[in-house]
Phi, psi and omega in degrees: 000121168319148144334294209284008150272310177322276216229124177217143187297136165220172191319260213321336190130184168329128140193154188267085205308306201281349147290338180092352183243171170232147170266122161060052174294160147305345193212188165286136195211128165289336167230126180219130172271128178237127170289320190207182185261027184257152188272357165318331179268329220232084186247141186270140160123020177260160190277329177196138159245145163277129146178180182298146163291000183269319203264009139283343173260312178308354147282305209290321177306302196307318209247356196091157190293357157216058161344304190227169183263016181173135166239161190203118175282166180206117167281154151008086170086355189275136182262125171231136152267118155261087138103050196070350186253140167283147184229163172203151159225158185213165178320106190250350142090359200260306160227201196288135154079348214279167205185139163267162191236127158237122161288090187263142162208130170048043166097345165295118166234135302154109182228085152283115173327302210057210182287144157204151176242180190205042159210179216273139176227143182275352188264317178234198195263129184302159187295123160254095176306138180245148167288128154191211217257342195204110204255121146271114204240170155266172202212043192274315173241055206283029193228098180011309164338291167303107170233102175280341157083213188271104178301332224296297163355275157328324163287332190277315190313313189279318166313311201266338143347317200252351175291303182250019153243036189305334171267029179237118165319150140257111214259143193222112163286111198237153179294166182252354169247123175074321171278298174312319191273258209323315179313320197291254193356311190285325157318303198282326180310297192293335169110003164300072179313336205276188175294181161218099178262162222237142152311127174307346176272350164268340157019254177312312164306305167302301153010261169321272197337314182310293164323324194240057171055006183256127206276093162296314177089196209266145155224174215218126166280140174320323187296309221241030173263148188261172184310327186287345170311305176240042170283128147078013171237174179253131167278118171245133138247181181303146147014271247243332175285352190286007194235008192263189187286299192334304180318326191280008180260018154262121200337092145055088185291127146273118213274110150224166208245134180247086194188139181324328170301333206272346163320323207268058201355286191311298168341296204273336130337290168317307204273007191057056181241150204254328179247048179329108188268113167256092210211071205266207174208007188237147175309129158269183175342309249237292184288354180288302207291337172292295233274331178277323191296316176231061160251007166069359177288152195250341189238120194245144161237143168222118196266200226266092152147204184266106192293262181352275223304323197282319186285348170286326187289337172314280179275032145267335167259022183105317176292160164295130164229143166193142170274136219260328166061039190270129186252144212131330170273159171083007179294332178243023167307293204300315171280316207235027154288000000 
């Protein structure tokens, strides 16, 4: 069977008409393989889903408990049939439970990505390249530009900040899935002890991450700390709050940003950020290009971010590239890079 009959683009997203299902769809379906728990990928109102049991309870927080109308875990490397076409899903290294799905039929084998890194995070399971015929990679940050470096780096930047500032909160924006539990890991990693109080949209999440043994350390809600409290201490919230009434109740804030975006100056200008952090959850140049070169496909679709450059790079090395232009994804890049 050709790729391009197995999985074929539609309005709703991927789908695979001889299996009966679609990936990370768009819309309602009656059957969806969900790559990760963000919700750009990850939609509530389909009748029935396939993921990992870490992104169906990281759904159920997000949508409630009947998200869907049947849900079904699936591990790690575990083979399921539908309807004649074989599933897997495997380690895509981008948060908690998040998974690449390789699709097989008459010898095609077919690697949707999803979101992914290929450097080491202590909150999930690392990026596993699977070999097939045909790699669907994202591309958010698909541009020569993005080199994201060292987080350890990153982290010392922020210590010693709060090092030469002690009496100033440090607000630090974190994604509120993935980005928030890892920044907590990498702190504690670095040898940071002290409490970390968190914004109430980070909660639940954090949590969860707590619950399935990954070592956080103490955290604190953000509410019910008083000001003499958070001199000098670090605060993570969303984004999108460093810039509301909320932010001002904290000692003469050092505003930073945690994201692959933060590569960008103007960006961290544009947003009024004084300490800016490259610290992403998505492959950058270096790991997209690594990540197609070894999965062995002679053919790349490239998907939601910058499509061109990565399908330029492609066939300059031979391969079929071609861009998939699906549009939905990727909606929440500008927070959860």
């Amino acid at each position: 069977m050709r790729a391009q009959e197995l999985l074929v683009r539609t309005p709703k997203g991927l789908c695979c008409r001889a299996g009966g299902f679609y990936i990370d769809p768009l819309r309602p379906v009656d059957r969806a393989l969900i790559t990760h728990a963000h919700s750009d990928h990850a939609r509530a109102g389909h009748q029935h889903v396939l993921a990992t049991a870490e992104t169906l309870d990281l759904m159920r927080l997000r949508y409630g408990e009947h998200f869907a109308a049947s849900a079904q875990p699936i591990a790690y490397g575990e083979k399921l049939g539908l309807d004649g076409v074989t599933v897997s899903f495997h380690p895509a290294g981008h948060v908690l439970g998040s998974a690449q799905i390789l699709i097989e039929a008459e010898g095609t084998r077919i690697v949707a990505s999803g979101d992914y890194k290929d450097v080491a995070d202590p909150t999930c399971e690392p990026f596993e390249p699977v070999s097939c015929d045909v790699f669907i990679t994202e591309a958010t940050f698909g541009l020569p530009v993005f080199r994201h470096g060292d987080p350890r780096a990153e982290i010392g930047k922020l210590l010693g900040s709060i090092e030469l500032f002690p009496e100033r909160a440090h607000l630090v924006g974190v994604y509120v899935l993935g980005k928030a539990q890892r920044l907590l890991a990498l702190l504690r990693q670095a040898g940071y002890e002290r409490p970390v109080y968190l914004h109430g949209a980070l909660e639940a999440f954090t949590g969860y991450y707590a619950s399935r043994g990954i070592a956080l350390g103490e955290v604190r809600p953000a509410r019910d700390a008083q000001k003499t409290q958070l001199a000098g201490a670090v605060v993570l919230c969303p984004p999108s709050v460093l810039r509301e009434p909320w932010a001002r109740r904290f000692p003469d804030p050092v505003k930073a940003f945690a994201s692959g975006w933060m590569r960008v100056r103007a960006q961290a200008r544009q947003r009024g950020i004084e300490l800016p952090l490259v610290i992403s959850d998505h492959a950058d140049w270096k790991g997209l290009t690594s990540a197609i070169s070894a999965t062995g496909a002679r053919e790349i679709w490239v998907t939601h971010g910058q499509e061109d450059a990565l399908v330029h790079w492609s066939t300059q090395r031979g391969l079929a590239a071609r861009a998939l232009r699906i549009e939905g994804y990727g909606e929440e890049d500008d927070e959860a890079g």
